[in-house]
N, C-alpha and C positions, 0 to 999 in steps of 0.2 A: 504494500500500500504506500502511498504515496508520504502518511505522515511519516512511517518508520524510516522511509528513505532522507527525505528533510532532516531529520533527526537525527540520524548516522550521518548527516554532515556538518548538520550546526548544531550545537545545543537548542536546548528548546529557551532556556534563561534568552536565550540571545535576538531570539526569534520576537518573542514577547516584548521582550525588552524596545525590540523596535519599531512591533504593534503599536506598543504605549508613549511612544518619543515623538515630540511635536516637531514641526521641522524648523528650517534656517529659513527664515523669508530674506529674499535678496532683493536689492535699490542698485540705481543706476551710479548711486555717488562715488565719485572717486578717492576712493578711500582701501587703503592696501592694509587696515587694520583690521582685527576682528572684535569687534565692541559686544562688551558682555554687561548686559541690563535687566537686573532682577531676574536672572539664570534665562535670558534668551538671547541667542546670536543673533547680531543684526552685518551678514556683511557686504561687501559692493564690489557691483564689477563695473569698471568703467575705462578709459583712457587713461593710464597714468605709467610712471616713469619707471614702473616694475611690474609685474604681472602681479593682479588683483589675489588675495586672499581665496578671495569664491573661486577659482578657477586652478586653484592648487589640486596635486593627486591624494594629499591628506583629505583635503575639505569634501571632496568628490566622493571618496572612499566611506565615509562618515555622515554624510547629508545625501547620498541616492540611494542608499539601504534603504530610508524612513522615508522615502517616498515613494519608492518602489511598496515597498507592505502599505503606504496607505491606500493607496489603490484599490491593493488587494481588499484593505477594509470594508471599500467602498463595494467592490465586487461580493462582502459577503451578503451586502444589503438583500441580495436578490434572492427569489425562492430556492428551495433545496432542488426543486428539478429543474431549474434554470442554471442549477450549478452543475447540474451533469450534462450539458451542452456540450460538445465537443471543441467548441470556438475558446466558450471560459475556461473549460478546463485547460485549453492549449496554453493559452495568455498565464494565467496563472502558473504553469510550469516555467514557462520563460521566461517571467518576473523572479522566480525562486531559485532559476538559472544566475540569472544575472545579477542577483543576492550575493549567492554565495562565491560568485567571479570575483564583486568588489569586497569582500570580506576572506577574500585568498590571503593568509599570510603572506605568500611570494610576490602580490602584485605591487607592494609597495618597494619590493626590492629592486623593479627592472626598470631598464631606462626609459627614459621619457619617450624615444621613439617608438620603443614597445608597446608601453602605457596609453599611450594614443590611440596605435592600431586600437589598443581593448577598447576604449570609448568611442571608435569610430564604429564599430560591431556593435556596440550597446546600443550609440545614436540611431544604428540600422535596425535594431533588438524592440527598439523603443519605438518606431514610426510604425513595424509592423504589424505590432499588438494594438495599438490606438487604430490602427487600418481592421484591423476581424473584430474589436468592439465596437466598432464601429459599425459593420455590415452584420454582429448579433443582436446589436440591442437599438437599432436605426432602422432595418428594414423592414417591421412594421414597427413603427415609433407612438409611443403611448405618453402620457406626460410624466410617468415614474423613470421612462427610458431614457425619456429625452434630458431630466434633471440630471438623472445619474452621468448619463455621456459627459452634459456639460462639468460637473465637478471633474470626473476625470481628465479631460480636455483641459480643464486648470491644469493638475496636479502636471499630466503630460505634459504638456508644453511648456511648464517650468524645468522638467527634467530637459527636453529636448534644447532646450536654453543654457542648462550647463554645461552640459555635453556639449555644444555648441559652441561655446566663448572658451573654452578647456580649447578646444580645437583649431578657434582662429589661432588663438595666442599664440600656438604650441607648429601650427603647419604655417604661417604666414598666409593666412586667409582674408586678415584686413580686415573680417568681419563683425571683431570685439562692438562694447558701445563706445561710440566717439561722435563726435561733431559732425552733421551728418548737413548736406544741403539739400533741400525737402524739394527743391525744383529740379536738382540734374535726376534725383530717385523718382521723382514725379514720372517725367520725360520717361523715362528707361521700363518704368512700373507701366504706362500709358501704351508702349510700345510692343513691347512682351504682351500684352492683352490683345492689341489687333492679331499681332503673329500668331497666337493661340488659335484667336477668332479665325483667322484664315486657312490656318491649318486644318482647322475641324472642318469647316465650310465649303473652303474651295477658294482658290486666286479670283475666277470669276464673280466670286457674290462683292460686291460693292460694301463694304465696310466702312460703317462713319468714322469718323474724326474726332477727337477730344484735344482743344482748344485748353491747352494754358496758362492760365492768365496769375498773376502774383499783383495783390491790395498795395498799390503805390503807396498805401498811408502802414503798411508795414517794415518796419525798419531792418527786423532781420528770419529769415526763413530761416535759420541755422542751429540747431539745438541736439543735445547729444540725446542720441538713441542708436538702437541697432539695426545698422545699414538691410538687410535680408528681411526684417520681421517690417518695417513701416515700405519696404518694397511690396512684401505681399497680402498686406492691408489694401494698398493702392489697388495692387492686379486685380484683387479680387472681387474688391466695389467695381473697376473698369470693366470687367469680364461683364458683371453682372449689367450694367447700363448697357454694353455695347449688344449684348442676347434681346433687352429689351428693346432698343431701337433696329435691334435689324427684325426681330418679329412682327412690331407694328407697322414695319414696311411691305414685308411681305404677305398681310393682310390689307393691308388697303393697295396691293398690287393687285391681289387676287379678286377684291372686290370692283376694283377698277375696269372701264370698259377696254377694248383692243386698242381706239384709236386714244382714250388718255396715256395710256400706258405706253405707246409709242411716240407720241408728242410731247411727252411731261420731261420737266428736269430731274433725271438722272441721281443727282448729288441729294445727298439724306443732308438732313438739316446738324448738322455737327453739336457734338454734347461740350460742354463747356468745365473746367475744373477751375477752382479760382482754389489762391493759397492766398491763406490770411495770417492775423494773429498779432499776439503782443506780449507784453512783458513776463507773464503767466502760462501760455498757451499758445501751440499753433494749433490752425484748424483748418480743415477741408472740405469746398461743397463742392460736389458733380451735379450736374444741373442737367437733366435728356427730356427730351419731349414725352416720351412715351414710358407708361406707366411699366415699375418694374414686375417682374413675373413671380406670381404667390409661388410656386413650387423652388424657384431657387433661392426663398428666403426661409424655409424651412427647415429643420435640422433632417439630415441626412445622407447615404451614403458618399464615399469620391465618386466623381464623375467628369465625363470629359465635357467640353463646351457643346456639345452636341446635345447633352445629358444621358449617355451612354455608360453603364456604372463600368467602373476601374480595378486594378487590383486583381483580377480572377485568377490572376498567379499563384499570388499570397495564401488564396484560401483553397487553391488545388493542393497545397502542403501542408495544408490544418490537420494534424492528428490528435488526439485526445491524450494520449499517452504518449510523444514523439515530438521535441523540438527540432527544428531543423534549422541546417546553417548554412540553409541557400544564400546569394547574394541579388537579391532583389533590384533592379535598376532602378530607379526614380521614386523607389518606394516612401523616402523622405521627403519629397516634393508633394506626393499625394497625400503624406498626413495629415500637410497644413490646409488641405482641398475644402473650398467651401466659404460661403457667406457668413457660418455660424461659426467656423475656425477664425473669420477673418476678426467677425465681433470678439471673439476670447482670448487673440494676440495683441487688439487693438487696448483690452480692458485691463492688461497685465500690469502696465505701473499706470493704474488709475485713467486709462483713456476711454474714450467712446465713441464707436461707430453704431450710425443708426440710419433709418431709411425714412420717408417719409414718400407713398406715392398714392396719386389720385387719377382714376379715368378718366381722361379727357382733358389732366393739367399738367403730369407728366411725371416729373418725381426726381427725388433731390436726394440724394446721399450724404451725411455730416459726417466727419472724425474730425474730433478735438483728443490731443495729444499734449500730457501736462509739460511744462518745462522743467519741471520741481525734479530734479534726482534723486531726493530722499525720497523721495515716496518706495513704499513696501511692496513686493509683486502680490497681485493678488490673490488670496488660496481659499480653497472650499471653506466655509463656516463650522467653528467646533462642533455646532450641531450637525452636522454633515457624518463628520467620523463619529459622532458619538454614538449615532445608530445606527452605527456597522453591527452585523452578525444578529440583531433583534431579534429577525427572523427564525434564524437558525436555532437562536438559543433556546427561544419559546417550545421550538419543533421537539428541542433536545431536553425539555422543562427545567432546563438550568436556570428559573426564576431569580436568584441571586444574582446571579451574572448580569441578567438583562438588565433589574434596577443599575447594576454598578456602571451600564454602557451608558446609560442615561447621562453623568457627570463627564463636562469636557474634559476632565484630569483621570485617564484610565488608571488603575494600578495593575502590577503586575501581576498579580494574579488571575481579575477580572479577561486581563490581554489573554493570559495563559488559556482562557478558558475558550475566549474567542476564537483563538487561532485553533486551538483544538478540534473546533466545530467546523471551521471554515474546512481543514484538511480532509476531516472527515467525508465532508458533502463532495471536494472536488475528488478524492482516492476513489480507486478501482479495487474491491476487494480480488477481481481476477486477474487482476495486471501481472502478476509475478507469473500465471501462469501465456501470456502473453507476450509479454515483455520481460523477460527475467532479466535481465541487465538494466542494475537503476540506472535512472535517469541522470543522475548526479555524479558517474562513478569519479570522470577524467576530474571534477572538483573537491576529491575526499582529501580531509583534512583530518588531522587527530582531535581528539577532545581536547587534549591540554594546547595543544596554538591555538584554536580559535578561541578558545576562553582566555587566552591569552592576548589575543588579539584585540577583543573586547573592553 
């Protein structure tokens, strides 16, 4: 079964331990220290004259364990047959994979270009898994589905953020946060969207134009952020305007008589983006004629601009009992897929992207993006994790436990109890005889290093 395997590699103290452990919330400030305030780390990854604290193999090591298991918490929320899914159980094995990777005594011993590789695998580890939760608990979406996704979608795209800035730092990717100029990423974000658009479509389909323009009365577009993630906030409001304007074209083509259609002018009436902003905040409107489209502003699967769902690789290697260490092409590109990824990158240090559209007035896109650096990234609500495993516990009439899930400050035994339950629901009491080779062997550690380690 699957707990005994876990367990023959990590203690279970250690497991719990990390059930019960709140995490690091990270700010953009540039600050290479690690500031400890009434026992919580506050640290920053930003531009500065040494590589940030948050982006170290300690801090990494230390801080993606407890976010990796909070996940999982999240994941116990769901019914007991919802955890014998083949999709959760997959994820779930892969997260306890990739647990015990960063809780290798040895990995803190190898060089940095080694170290890397392993984060660049995790980053791939990590897009995968938010890609099959994504096509479990999204293709038919209920409002319980849809909340869960989004906390996870936090939690993920904090993790993919570490791994992330770990990697500009580390490869010369340029990608860290730094001083970023919101008009050349505009441009670039603007451009990448028609290309997409035309790829899907065809050279021949007429594709509008997105117009420019920067508030003369703003003194500076220039504020630190990371260059990749306010890239594809842009693309993916652009993607979305340019779907709508070229469908309401091709309805009032088709409505249209022969001879309109052969006498009319041609050129679509171009969508407009204006860059604003000031001492506090920069912000962005997209301004198209034509109303945007309900189904692409709803939570749900990747999909190409055509709305053709993505990924069918990923989930042709889904096994229940069996991680696999294919290497997916573009699989990190499709993580971030989506209007409802774009709102939960845009909301990470306090921003807001939102849509406003009317039939027949047209429709308007906002992101306001704070300038403030301190600000904290944002993560699921205590009450979120607090009623992880409820379910389960009830199921299991572990009544003690449940009261104890109830309080944001788990203890460790309460954790103990939880994780207990959660293994239970995801294990295969036949697996040994299916899979006789744990899952975990190439990660077997002794009891006295990992406890040591710990």
């Amino acid at each position: 079964m699957l707990q005994s395997q876990i367990i023959n590699v990590l203690p279970r103290r250690i497991l719990a331990g990390l059930w019960a452990t709140h995490e690091t919330r990270i700010s953009k400030q540039g600050n290479a220290n690690i500031i400890d305030i009434l026992g919580s780390l506050f640290t920053f990854i930003c531009l500065y004259s040494s590589q940030p604290a948050a982006t170290s193999a300690q801090f990494l090591c230390t801080e993606l364990p407890v976010r990796y298991t909070h996940i999982l918490r999240l994941l116990s929320t769901l019914s007991h047959d919802s955890l014998q899914s083949p999709i959760i159980r997959n994820v779930s094995h892969s997260y306890f994979r990739d647990i015990c990777t960063l809780l290798h005594p040895s990995l803190m011993g190898t060089s940095p270009k080694a170290f890397s590789n392993v984060l660049s695998k995790l980053r791939q580890s990590q897009a995968t898994n938010l890609i099959r939760l994504k096509y479990a608990l999204l293709s038919n979406p209920t409002s319980n589905s849809v909340t869960l996704m989004e906390n996870i979608n936090t939690i993920g795209f904090g993790i993919h953020l570490l791994l992330d800035q770990h990697l500009s730092w580390n490869t010369d990717k340029n990608n860290h946060a730094q001083v970023v100029c919101t008009e050349e990423i505009a441009h670039k974000a603007v451009n990448d969207a028609r290309k997409a658009f035309s790829d899907s479509f065809g050279t021949d389909k007429d594709i509008p134009t997105i117009e420019i323009k920067k508030d003369l009365k703003t003194k500076s577009s220039e504020f630190v952020y990371i260059p990749s993630i306010l890239h594809r906030v842009l693309y993916e409001s652009s993607l979305l305007s340019l779907k709508a304007q070229s469908s309401q074209d091709d309805d009032i083509h088709r409505s249209s008589s022969w001879f309109k259609n052969t006498f009319r002018n041609q050129k679509t009436r171009p969508l407009s983006l204006h860059i604003f902003g000031g001492p506090t905040s920069i912000g962005f409107r997209l301004d198209g004629a034509a109303p945007l489209l309900e189904n692409d502003l709803l939570p749900g699967i990747p999909r190409d601009p055509i709305g053709i769902p993505t990924c069918g690789s990923v989930l042709s290697q889904t096994g229940a009992t069996t991680v696999d260490n294919t290497n997916y092409t573009g699989v990190e590109w499709e993580s971030l897929n989506g209007w409802r990824s774009a709102k939960a990158l845009a909301s990470h240090w306090g921003g807001n992207l939102d849509a406003v559209t009317v039939d027949g007035l047209g429709s308007t896109i906002y992101l306001a993006l704070d300038r403030d650096p301190s600000l904290l990234e944002r993560y699921p609500s205590r009450h979120a994790l607090a009623s992880s495993a409820h379910s389960l516990l009830r199921h299991h009439r572990r009544t003690s436990a449940v009261s104890a899930s109830a309080d944001s400050t788990l203890s460790i035994q309460a954790a103990a109890t939880q994780l207990d339950a959660f293994l239970y629901a995801i294990s295969d009491s036949q697996q040994s005889t299916f899979n006789p080779t744990p899952l975990y062997h190439h990660h077997s550690v002794s009891l006295s290093a990992a406890v040591g380690h710990a």
